[in-house]
LUMLO-625440 format. One line per 10 residues: number of its first residue (from 1); for each residue y negated, z, x of N, C-alpha, C. Coordinates in steps of 0.1 Angstrom, whole numbers. Example, Ala and Ser with C-alpha at 12.3 -4.5 7.8 and 13.67 -1.06 7.14 Angstrom:
% residues 2
1	57/78/132/45/78/123/33/78/132  22/71/128/11/71/137/0/79/129
***
This chain:
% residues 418
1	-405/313/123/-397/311/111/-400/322/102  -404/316/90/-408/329/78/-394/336/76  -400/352/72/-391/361/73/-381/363/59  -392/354/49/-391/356/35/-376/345/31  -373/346/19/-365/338/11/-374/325/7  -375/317/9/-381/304/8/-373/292/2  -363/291/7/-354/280/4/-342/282/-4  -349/273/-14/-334/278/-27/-328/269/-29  -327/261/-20/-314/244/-25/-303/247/-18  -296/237/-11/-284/234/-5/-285/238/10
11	-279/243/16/-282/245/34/-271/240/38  -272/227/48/-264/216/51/-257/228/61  -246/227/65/-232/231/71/-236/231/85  -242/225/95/-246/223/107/-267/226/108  -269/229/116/-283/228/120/-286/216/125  -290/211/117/-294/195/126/-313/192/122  -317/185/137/-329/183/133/-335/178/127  -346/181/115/-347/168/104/-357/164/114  -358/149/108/-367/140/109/-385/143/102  -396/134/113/-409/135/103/-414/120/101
21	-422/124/94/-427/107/91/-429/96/99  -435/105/117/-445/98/122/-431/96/132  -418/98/130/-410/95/136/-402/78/134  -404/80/119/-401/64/114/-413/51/119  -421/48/130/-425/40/128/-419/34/135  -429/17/135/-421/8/142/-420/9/158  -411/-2/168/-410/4/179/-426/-3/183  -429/0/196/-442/-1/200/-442/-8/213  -431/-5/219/-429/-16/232/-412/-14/238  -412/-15/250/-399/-13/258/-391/2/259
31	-404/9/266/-398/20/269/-399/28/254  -406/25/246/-404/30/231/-387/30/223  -381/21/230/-368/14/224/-360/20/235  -362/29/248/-351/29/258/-345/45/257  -340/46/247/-334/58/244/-319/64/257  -317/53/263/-307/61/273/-314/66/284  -326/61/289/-335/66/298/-341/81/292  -346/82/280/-351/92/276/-342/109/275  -327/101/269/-316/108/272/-313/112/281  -311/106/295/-310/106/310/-320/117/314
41	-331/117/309/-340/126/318/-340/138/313  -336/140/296/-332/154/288/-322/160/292  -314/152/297/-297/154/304/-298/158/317  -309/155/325/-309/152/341/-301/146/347  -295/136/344/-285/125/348/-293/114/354  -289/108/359/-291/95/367/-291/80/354  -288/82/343/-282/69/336/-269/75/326  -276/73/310/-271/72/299/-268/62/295  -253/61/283/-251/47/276/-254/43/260  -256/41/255/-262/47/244/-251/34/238
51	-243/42/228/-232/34/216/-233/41/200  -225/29/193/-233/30/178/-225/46/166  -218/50/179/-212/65/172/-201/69/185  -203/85/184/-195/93/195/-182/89/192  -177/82/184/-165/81/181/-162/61/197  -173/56/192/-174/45/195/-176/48/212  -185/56/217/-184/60/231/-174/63/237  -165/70/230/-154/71/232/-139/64/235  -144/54/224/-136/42/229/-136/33/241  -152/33/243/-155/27/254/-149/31/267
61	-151/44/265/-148/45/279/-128/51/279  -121/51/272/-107/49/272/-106/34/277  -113/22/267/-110/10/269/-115/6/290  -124/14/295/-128/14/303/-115/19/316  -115/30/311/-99/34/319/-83/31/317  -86/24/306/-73/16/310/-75/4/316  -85/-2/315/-85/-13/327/-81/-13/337  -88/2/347/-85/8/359/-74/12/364  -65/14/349/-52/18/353/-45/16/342  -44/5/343/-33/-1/329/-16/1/325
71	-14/8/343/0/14/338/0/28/336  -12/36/329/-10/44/322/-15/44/308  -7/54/298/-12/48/281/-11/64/276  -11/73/281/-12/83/271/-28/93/278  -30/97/261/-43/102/265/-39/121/260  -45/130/265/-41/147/259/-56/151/253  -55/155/240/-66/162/233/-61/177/230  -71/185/227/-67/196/219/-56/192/207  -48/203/202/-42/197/191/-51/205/177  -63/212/182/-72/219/171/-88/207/174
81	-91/195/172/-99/190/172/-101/181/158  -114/171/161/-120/160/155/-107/149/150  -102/147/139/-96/134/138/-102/125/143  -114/120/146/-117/108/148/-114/104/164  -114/118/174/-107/117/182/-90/111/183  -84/116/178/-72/105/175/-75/91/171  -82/92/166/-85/78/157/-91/68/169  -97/73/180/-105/62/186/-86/63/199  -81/71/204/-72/69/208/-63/60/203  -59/59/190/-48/49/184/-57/39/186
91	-69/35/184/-76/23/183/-78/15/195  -70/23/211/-71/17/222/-57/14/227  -48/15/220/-35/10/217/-32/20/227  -30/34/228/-27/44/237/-25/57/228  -13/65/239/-3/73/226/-13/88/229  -13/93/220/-19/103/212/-9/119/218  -13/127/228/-3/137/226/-19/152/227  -9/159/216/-19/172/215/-15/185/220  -26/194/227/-24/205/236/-31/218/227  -19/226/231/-21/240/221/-35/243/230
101	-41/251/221/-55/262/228/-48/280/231  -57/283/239/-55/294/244/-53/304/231  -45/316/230/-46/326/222/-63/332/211  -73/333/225/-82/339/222/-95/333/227  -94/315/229/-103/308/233/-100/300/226  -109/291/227/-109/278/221/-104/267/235  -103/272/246/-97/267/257/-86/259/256  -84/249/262/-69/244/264/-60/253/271  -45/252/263/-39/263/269/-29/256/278  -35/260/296/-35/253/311/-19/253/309
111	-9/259/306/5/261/311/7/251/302  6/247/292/14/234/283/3/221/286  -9/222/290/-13/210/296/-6/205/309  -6/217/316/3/210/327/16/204/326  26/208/313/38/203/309/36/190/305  23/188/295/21/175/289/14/163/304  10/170/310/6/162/326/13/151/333  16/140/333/22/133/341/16/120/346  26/109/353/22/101/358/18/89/348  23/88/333/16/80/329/3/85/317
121	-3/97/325/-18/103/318/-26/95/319  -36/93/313/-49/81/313/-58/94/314  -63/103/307/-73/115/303/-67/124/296  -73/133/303/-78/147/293/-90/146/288  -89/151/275/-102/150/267/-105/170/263  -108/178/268/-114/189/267/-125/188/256  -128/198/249/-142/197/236/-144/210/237  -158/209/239/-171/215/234/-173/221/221  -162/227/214/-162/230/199/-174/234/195  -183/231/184/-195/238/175/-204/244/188
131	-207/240/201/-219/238/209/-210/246/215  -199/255/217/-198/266/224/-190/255/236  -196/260/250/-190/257/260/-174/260/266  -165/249/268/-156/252/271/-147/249/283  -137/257/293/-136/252/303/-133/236/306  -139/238/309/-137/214/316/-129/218/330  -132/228/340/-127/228/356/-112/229/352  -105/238/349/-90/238/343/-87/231/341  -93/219/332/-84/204/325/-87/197/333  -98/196/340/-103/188/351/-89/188/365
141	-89/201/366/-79/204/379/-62/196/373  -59/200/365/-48/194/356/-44/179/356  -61/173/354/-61/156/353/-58/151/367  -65/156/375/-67/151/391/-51/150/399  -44/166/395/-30/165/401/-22/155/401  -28/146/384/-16/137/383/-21/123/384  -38/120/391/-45/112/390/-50/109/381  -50/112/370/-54/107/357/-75/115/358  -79/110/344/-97/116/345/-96/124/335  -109/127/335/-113/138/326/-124/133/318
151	-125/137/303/-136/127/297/-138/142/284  -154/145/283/-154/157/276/-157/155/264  -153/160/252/-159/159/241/-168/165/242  -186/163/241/-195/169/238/-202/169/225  -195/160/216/-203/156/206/-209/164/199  -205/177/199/-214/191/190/-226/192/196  -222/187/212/-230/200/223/-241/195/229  -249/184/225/-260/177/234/-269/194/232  -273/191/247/-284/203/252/-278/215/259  -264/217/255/-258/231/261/-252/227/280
161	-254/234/282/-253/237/298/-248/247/303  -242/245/318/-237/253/322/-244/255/343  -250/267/337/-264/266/349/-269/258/344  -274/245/360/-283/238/357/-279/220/352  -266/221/355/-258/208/345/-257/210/332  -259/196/326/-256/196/311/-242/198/310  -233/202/296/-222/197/294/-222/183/288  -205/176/294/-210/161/292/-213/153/312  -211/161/320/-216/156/332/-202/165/343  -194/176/336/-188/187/345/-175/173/348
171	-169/166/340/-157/159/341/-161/141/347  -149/136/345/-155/122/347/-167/116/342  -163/116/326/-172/109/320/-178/120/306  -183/119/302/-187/128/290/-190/121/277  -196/122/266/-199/123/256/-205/130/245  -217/123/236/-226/135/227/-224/127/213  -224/129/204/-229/124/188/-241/124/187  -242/112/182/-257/118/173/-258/115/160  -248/116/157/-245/117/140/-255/126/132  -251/123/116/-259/130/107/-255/146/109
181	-267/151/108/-264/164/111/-264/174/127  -261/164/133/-264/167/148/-277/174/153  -282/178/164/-293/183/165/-300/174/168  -299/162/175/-307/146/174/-295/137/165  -302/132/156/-295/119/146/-305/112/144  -293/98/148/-297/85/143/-294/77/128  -283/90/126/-275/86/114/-263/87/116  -259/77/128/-245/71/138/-252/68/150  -249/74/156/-247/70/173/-241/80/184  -239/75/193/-234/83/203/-241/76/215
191	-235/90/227/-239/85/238/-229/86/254  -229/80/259/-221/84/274/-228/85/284  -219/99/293/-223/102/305/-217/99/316  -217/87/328/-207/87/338/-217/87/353  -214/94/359/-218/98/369/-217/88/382  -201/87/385/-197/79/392/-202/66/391  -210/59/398/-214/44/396/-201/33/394  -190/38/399/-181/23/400/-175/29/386  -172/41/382/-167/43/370/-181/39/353  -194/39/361/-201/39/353/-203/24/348
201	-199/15/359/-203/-3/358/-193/-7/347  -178/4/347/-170/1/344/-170/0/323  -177/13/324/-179/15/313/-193/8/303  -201/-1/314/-208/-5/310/-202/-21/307  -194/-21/313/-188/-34/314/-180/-37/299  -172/-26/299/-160/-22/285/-168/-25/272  -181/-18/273/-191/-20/262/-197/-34/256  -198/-42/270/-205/-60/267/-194/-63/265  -180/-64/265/-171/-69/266/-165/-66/250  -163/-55/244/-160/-51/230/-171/-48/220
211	-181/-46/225/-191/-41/214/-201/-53/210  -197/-61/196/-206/-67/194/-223/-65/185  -227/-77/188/-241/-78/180/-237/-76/162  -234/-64/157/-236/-73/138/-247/-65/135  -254/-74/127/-270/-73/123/-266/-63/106  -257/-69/101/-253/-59/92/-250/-46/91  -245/-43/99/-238/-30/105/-255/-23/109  -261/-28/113/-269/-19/122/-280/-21/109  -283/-27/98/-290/-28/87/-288/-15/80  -274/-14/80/-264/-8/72/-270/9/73
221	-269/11/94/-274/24/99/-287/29/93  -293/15/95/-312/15/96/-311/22/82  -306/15/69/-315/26/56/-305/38/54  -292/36/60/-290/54/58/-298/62/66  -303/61/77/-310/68/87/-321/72/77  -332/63/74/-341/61/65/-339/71/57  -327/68/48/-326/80/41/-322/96/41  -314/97/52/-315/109/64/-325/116/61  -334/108/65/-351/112/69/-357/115/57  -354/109/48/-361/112/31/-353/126/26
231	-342/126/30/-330/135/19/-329/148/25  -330/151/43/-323/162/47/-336/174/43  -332/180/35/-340/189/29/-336/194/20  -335/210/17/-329/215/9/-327/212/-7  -337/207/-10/-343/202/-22/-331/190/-28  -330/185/-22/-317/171/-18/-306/172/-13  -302/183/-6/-292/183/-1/-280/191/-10  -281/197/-25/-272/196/-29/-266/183/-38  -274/171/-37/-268/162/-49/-262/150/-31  -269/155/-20/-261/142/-9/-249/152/-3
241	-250/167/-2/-242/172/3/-232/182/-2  -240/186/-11/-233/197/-21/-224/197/-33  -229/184/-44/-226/181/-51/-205/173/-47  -212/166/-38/-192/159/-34/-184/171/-26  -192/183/-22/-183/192/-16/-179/198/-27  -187/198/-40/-179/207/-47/-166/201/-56  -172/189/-56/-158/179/-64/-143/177/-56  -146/178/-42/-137/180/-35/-127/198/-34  -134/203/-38/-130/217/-32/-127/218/-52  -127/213/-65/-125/218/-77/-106/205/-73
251	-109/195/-67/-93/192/-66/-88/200/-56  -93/212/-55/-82/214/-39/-76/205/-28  -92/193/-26/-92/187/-14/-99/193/-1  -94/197/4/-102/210/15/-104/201/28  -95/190/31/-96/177/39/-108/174/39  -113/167/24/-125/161/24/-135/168/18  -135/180/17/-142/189/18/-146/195/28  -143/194/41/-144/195/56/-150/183/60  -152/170/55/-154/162/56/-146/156/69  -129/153/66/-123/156/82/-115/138/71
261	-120/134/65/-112/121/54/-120/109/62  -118/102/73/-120/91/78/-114/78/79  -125/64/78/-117/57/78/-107/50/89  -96/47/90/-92/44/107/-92/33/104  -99/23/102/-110/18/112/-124/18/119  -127/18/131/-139/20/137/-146/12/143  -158/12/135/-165/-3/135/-174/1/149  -179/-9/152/-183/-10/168/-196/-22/162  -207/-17/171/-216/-30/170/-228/-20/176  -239/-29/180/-249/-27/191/-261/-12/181
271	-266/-5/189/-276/2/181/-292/-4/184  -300/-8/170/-310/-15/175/-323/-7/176  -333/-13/179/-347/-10/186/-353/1/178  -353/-1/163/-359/6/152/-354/23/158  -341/20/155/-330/33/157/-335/38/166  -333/37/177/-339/40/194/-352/43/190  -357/39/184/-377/46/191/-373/53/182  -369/56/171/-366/72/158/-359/80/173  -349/81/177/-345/86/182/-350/95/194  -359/88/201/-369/88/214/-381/98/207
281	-384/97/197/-398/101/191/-392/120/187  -379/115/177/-378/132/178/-371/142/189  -368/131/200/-361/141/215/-372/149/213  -386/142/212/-393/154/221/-393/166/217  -390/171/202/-389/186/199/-377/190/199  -368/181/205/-349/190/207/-355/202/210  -357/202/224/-358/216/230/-362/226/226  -373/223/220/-379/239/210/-371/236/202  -366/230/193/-354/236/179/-344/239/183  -340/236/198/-329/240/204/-331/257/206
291	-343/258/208/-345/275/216/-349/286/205  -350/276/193/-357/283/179/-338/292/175  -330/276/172/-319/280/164/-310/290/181  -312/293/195/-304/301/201/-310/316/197  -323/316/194/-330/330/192/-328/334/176  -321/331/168/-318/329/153/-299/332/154  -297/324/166/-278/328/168/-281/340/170  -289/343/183/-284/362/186/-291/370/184  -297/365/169/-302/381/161/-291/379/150  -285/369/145/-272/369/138/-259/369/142
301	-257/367/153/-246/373/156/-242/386/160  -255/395/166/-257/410/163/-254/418/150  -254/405/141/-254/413/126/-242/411/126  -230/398/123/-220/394/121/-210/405/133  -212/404/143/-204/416/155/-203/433/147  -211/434/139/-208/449/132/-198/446/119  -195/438/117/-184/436/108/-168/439/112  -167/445/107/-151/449/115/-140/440/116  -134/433/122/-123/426/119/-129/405/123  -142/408/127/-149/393/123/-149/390/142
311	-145/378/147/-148/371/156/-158/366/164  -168/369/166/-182/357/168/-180/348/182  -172/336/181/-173/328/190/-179/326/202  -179/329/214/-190/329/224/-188/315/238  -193/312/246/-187/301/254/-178/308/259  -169/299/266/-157/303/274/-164/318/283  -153/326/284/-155/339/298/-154/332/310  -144/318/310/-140/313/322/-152/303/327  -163/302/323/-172/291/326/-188/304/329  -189/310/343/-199/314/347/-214/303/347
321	-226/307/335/-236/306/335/-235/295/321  -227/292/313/-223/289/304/-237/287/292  -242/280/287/-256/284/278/-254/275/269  -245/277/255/-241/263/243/-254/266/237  -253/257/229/-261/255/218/-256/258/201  -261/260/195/-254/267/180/-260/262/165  -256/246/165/-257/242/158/-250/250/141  -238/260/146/-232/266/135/-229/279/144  -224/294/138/-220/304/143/-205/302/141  -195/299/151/-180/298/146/-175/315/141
331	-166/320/134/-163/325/131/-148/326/129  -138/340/136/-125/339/134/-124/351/125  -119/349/113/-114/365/103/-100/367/108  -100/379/103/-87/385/106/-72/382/103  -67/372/93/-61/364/87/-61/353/82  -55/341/81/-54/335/73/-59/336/58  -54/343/52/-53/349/37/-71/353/34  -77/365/42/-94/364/43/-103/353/47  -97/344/52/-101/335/55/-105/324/43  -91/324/39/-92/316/29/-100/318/12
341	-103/334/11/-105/343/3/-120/339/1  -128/341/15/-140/337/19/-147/322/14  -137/313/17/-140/303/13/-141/298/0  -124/304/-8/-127/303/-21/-139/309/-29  -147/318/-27/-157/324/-30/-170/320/-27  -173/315/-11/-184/310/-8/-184/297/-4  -175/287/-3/-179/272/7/-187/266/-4  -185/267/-19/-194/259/-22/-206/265/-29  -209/276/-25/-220/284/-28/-234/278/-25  -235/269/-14/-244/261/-11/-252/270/2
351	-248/277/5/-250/289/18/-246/287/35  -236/270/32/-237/265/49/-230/268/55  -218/277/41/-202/278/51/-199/266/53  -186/265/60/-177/251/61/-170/255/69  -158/250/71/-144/250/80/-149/235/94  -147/240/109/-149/227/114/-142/217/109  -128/221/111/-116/209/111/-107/220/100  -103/212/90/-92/220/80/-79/223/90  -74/214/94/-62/216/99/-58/214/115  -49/218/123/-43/207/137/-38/195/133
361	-44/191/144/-38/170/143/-23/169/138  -13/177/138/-4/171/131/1/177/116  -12/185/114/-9/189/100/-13/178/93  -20/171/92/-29/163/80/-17/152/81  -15/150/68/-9/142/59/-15/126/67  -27/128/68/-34/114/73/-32/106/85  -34/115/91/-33/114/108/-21/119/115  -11/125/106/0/130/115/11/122/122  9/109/118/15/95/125/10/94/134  -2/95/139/-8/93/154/-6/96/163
371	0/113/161/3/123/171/20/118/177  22/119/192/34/120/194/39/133/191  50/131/181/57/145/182/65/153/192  65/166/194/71/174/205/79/186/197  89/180/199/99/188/190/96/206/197  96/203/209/99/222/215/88/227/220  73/222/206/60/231/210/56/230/200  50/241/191/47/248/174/36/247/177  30/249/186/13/246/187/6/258/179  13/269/179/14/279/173/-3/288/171
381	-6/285/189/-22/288/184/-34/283/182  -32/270/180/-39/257/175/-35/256/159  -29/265/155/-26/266/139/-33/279/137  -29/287/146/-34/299/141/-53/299/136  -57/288/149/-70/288/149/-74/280/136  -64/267/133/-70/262/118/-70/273/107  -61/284/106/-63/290/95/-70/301/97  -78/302/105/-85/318/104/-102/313/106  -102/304/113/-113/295/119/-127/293/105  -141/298/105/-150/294/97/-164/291/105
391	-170/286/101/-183/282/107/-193/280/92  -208/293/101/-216/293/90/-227/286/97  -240/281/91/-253/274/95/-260/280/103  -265/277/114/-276/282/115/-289/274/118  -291/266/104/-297/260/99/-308/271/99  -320/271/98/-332/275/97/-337/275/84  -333/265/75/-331/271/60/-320/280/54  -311/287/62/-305/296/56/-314/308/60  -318/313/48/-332/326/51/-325/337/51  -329/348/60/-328/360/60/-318/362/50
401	-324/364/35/-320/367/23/-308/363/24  -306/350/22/-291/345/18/-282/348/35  -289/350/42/-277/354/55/-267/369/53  -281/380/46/-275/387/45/-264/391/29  -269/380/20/-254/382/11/-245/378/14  -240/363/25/-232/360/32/-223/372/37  -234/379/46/-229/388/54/-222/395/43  -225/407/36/-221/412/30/-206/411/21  -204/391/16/-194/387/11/-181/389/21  -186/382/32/-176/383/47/-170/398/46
411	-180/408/47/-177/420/50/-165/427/42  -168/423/31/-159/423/15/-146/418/20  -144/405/22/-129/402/24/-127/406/36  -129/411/46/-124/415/55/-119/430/58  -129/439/50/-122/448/42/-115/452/35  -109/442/29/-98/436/18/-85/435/26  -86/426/36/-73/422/45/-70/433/55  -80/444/54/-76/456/67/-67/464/59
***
């Protein structure tokens, strides 16, 4: 990677891998089209499921477990995650309850999981926040007490591992995105990981059973992808990415400026052949852009760590041999107030800040009907983490140059709030 200032457009919010030409062609035969096999063997799994968004895998495999156990209906998420996580839980006609995170992890915090724990649990859903690895064994041990599974958000995290398992394989069942922006995209897709064969049939089952053929829908994927492939480039990326972040952030919509404004409803339908061989064609250079952007995190997070007052997110302490991936550097400032200081100054600078999630699930105006409420838990550090919480790129077009005015800005408001 040039050392120089090179790129003077827009630097998308996540590192995700662009597309090349010779990736768009047509498919060529079978195994050209069999993207859960190719995934399987990048994963070291036995058998991948490949669905038309991580949101949509998701569903599947809830609709899959309540089959198995239909007299239970509540599902536990972080209360610091993805709305669309809630969103695919209301969508399986099952109640929504959210678990504070640890003080100084992004961890589930184990003493109020265990309170929210009972006999009518369906899952724990643990996440992988922004590639960093997070305990799964804790929520794992939590789910089993009370019979209930364990099902991981990995959607940040395809490629991160712990030793020689992927994350996405530690729990029941798992999950990746491969949304826009991801480190493999299709545009929209996702994928599932179930280990267990009778849980795996189950889930394959869930999927023939709700997921239909629409030819539109997957038309719909084919020329956004297409244009994915044409647009993700700095050059473009402030009029597809930059331009609506800034309209959103001049109303002081910080929601959809986060891009956290979804529709609830979640369309479901098959991913086809075109999609899959795109997808199959650029696996093959994950791994080197995977090992490009980890050797790019920790010559930057060496820089960011000399900042007084600044956070650098690392995988869980509690998960020995732990290795995420770093699509973004998360970042905690020392306040709320710097936090927000930061933002006002740089998110639409075009420099690849972004907030993961603006708020906890029961802050948003949108989604706060989903959540069951719990009168005697403030969720106090699952708030604290929305307001201090930032994530910068570590996109490969954020050059040298502009990392270090970044840095420098950071440094500014944080010696402001000391």
């Amino acid at each position: 990677m040039s050392r120089k200032s090179e790129h003077h457009g827009e630097v998308p919010p996540t590192a995700g891998l662009p597309l090349r030409r010779k990736d768009l062609g047509l498919p060529i035969g079978g195994a050209d089209t069999n993207l859960a096999a190719s995934l399987a063997s990048f994963l070291g799994v036995e058998a991948t499921q490949i669905e038309c968004s991580g949101t949509a895998a998701l569903v599947v495999a809830l609709t899959a477990l309540k089959r198995l156990a239909p007299e239970r209906d509540e599902v536990i998420v972080p209360a610091y995650t993805c709305p669309l996580v809630a969103l695919a839980v209301v969508h399986c006609g099952l109640k929504l309850y959210v678990c504070d995170l640890q003080v100084d992890t992004l961890d589930m915090d184990i003493a109020h999981l265990r309170r929210l724990c009972n006999s009518h649990t369906l899952a724990v859903v643990p996440t992988h926040l922004g590639g960093r690895v997070s305990d799964v064994t804790a929520a794992l041990a939590c789910a089993r007490d009370v019979g209930a599974w364990t099902i991981e958000d990995a959607a940040q995290a395809l490629g991160a591992r712990v030793g020689a398992d992927s994350v996405g394989t530690l729990g029941d069942i798992g999950f990746f995105s491969l949304a826009v922006g991801k480190g493999l995209s299709l545009f929209e897709g996702g994928v599932l990981v179930v280990r267990d064969p009778v849980l795996r049939k189950a889930c394959l089952q869930a999927s023939a059973d709700t997921v239909p053929r629409r030819i539109g829908w997957e038309l719909r994927r084919s020329l956004e992808l297409l244009g994915y492939a044409l647009l993700y480039d700095p050059a473009w990326m402030r009029w597809v990415y930059g331009r609506p972040l800034r309209k959103a952030l001049r109303r002081g919509d910080w929601s959809s400026a986060a891009g956290d404004e979804f529709d609830l409803s979640i369309p479901l339908h098959r991913v086809g052949r075109w999609r899959q061989a795109v997808g199959i064609r650029a696996l093959s250079r994950l791994p080197a852009f995977l090992a490009q952007g980890t050797a790019q995190a920790q010559r930057r997070r060496e820089r960011i760590a000399g900042i007084v007052g600044v956070q650098v997110l690392e995988d869980s302490a509690s998960v020995p041999g732990a290795a995420g991936v770093w699509p973004v550097l998360l970042l905690r400032l020392p306040t709320g107030a710097s936090r927000d200081a930061l933002l006002n100054a740089s998110w639409g600078s075009g420099c690849g800040l972004s907030v993961p999630f603006a708020r906890a699930l029961p802050d948003y105006e949108r989604y706060a009907h989903l959540v069951v409420p719990q009168p005697d838990e403030n969720l106090s550090n699952a708030r604290d983490w929305a307001s201090r919480l930032v994530a910068i790129s570590n996109s490969p077009w954020l050059d040298d140059a502009r990392f270090e005015n970044f840095c420098r800005t950071l440094a500014e408001h944080c010696e402001r709030s000391g």
